[in-house]
N, C-alpha and C positions, 0 to 999 in steps of 0.2 A: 230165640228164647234166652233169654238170663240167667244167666247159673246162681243159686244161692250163693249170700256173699262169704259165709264161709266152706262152703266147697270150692269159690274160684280160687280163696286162695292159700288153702292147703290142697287141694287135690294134687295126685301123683302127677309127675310130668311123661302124661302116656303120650305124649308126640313123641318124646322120644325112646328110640331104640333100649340104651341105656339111661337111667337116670345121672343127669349132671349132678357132680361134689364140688365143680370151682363155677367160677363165673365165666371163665373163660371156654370150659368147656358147654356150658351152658348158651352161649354167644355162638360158639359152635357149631350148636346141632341148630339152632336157630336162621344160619348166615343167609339163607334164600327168602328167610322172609322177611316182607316188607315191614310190616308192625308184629312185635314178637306175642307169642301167647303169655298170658297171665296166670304165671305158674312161677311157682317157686322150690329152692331146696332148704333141708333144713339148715345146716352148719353156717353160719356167715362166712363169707371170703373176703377178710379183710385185707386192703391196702393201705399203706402212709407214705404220704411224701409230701415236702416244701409245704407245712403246716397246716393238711387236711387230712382226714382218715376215710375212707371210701368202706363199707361193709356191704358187699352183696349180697343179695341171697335170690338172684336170677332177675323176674321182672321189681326189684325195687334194691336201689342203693338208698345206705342212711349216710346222708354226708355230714362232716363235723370238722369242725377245726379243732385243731391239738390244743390248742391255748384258747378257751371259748370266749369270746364276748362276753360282755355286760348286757343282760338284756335276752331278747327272745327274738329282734329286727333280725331280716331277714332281708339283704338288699340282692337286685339280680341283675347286672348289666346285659342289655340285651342288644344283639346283634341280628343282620341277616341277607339276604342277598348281597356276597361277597363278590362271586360271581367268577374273580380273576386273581393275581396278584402282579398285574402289571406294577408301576413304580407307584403313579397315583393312590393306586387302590393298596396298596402296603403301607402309603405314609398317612391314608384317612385307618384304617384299621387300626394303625401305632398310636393315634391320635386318640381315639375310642376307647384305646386299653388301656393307656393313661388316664382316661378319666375314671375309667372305670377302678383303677388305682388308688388313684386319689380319693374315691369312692370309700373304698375298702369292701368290695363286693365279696358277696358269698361264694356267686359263681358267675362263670359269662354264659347266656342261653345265645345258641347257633339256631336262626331259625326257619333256614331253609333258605333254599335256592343257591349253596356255596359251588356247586358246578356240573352241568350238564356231563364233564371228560373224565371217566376213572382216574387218569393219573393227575390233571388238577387236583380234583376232591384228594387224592392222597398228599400231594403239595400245600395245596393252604391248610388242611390239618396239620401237615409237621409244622408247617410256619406257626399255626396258633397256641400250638401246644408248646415250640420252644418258645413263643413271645409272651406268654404269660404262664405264671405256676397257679394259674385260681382253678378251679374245675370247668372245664368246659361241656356244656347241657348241648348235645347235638341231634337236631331231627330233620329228615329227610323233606323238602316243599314238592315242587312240582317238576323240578329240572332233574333230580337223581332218580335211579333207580336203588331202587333198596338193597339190593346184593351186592351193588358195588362199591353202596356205603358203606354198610357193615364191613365188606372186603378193604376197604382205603382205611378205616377206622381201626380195626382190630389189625392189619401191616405196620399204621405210624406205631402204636405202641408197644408192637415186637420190636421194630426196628430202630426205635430210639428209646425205649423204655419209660415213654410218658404212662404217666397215670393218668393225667386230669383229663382225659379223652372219655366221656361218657357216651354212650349210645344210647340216648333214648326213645331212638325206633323199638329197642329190643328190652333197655331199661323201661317200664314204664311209670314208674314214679318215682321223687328224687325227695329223700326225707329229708328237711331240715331243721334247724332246732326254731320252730315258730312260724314254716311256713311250708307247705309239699307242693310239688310240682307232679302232674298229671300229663299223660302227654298223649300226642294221637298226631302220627309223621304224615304225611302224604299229603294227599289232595281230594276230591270230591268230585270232580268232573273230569272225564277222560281227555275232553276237549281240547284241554289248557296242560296235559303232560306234553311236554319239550322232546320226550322220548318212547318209543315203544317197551313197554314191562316198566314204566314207569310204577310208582305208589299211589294204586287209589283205597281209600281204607272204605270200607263195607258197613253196612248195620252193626255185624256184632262188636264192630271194634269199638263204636261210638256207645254200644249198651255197657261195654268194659269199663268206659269213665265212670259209670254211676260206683260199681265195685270198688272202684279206685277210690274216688271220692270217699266212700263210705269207710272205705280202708287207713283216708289220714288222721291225722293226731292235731294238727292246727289247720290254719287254713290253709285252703284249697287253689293255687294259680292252674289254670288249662292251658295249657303250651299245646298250639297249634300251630300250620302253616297258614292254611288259611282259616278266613274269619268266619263268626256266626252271622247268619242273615237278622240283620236290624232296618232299622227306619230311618229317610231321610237323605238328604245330601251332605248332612256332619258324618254321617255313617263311617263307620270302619271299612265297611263292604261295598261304599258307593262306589260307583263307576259313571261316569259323564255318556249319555248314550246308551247304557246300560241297567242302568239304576240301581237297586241292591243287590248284590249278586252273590254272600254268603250264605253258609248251607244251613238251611232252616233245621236242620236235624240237633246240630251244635246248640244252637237257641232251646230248644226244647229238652235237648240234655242238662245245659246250664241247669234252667230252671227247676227240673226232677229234680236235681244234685245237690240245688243252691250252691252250685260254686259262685262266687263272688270276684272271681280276677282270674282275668287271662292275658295270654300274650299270644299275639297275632299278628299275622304281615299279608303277606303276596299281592294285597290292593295298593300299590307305591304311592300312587296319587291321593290316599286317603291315608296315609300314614302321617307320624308326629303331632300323635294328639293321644287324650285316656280320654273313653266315653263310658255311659253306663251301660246296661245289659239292650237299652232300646237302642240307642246311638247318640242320646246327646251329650255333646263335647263335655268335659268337663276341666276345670283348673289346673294346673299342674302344680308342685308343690306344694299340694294341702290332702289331709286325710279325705280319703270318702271311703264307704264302706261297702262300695262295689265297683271297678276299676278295671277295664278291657284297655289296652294298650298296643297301637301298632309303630312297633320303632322305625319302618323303615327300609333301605336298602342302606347296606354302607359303603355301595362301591360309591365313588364321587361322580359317575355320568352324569350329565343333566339331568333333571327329572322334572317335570309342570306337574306341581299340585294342585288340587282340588280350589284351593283357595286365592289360584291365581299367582303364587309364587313360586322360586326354582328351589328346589333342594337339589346339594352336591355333595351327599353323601347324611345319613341318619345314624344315630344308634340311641338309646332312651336308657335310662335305669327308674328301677323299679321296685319300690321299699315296698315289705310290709311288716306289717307292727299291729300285733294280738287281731282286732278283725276290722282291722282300716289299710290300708294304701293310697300311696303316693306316686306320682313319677314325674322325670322331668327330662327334656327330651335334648339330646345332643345335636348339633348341628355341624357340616364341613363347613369349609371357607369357600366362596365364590373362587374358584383357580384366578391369581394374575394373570394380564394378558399377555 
């Protein structure tokens, strides 16, 4: 059942014991579960560092830059199956961040599958957090389990005192000035978890986006792992053999919500491309006024895509501006031989 949208989010936080006053202890009483509840405190917890200001108040950070833009854009460099940080997969990441630099991005979204090994996932988070000061949006795909990510995630920033390590398993929506981000960590079929206690997220979690949705101030991006079920072989969700294989529930959330833009991956071979809500492809570099985007993996493995060619590594950014987006998709270099 749906909670009214203002009771989901002012109600008391009765999961827990005590009621949380920081964020951190609010992440806290949270740490075992896979997608946090939606609940909030009142007091904002605010953080600032290297030209962003972070305000919590449990499931939703308002994030801002100290020195704001001209303007309401809202750009989102997006990453995802990391996977490692052998030497390759460090100099396609460094490569990504840079553009995403050049960019001038708002934040970089992680979007899953950064590593099946607890202490990996704690490794290439310090690596990301000291390789860039932007904010980093991070959600749990099909390879972590949820308590180890919050555990890797809430250790790098004790222990090197990064801020821009967001958790948006437990954050669940990221306010920013012209565009919010919605989120929902995990996976949808048990089938496809890498691990036992893996994240699979449930009805009520997928009924939570509609509250969320209803909850932002601009438009609406859905930060998933995996995709919504569309139509087709342009699809986000196609599979050769398989056919479409995202979760029809996402589809019909979209549409109650009217969200108009998301970002999604875990289909590799149907990534680097933005579709509309059915699946067809759509331009990169031009407004459209409804925009699904799969950036990819950005280790540089070989990868055969759908259209017959090899990606060696992805990552995509991702504009939006009042109620249109754009995106344009990064590419590795073929390795020498």
């Amino acid at each position: 059942m749906r909670l009214p949208l203002a009771f989901a989010l002012v109600a008391p936080l009765c999961a827990f014991a005590d009621a949380p006053t920081t964020q951190d202890e609010w992440e806290e009483a949270a740490q075992f579960d896979c997608i946090g509840p939606v609940t909030h405190f009142a007091t904002p917890d605010v953080k600032e560092k290297d030209g962003f200001r972070y305000e919590y108040t449990g499931a939703t950070v308002k994030l801002r830059r100290t020195t704001p833009k001209a303007g309401k854009q809202v750009r989102l460099g997006l990453l995802a199956g990391i996977k490692d940080l052998d030497p390759e997969t460090v100099a396609s990441v460094a490569r990504f961040l840079a553009d995403f630099e050049k960019a001038d991005v708002d934040a970089v979204v992680i979007g899953g599958d950064t590593s099946s090994e607890p202490q990996m996932l704690e490794t290439i988070y310090a690596h990301l957090a000291k390789a860039t000061k932007r904010p980093l949006l991070v959600i749990a795909g099909n390879m972590e389990r949820g308590a180890s990510l919050n555990y890797a995630l809430t250790k790098v920033r004790k222990d090197t005192a990064a801020t821009n390590l967001v958790n948006m398993d437990l954050v669940r929506r990221a306010d920013f000035d012209g565009a919010d981000v919605v989120s929902l960590g995990g996976y949808h079929d048990k089938a496809f978890l890498h691990l036992a206690g893996g994240c699979i997220y449930a009805d009520k979690h997928i009924d939570q986006l509609e509250t969320l949705a209803k909850a932002a101030d601009d438009a609406v991006v859905l930060l998933t792992h995996g995709p919504m079920r569309q139509k087709g072989q342009q699809a986000l969700d196609y599979v050769p053999g398989a056919e479409n294989v995202g979760d029809p529930r996402l589809t019909a959330i979209v549409q109650s919500a009217k969200i108009a833009f998301g970002i999604t991956g875990h289909i590799l071979e149907a990534a680097a491309k933005g579709t509309d809500v059915a699946g067809k492809v759509l331009p990169p570099k031009k407004p459209h006024p409804a925009l699904f985007v799969n950036q990819g993996s950005a280790n540089p493995l070989p990868w055969k895509m759908n259209d017959g060619s090899t990606a060696y590594g992805l990552a995509a950014i991702l504009t939006i501006e009042g109620k249109k987006g754009s995106y344009e998709v990064l590419r590795g270099p073929k390795p020498a031989k």
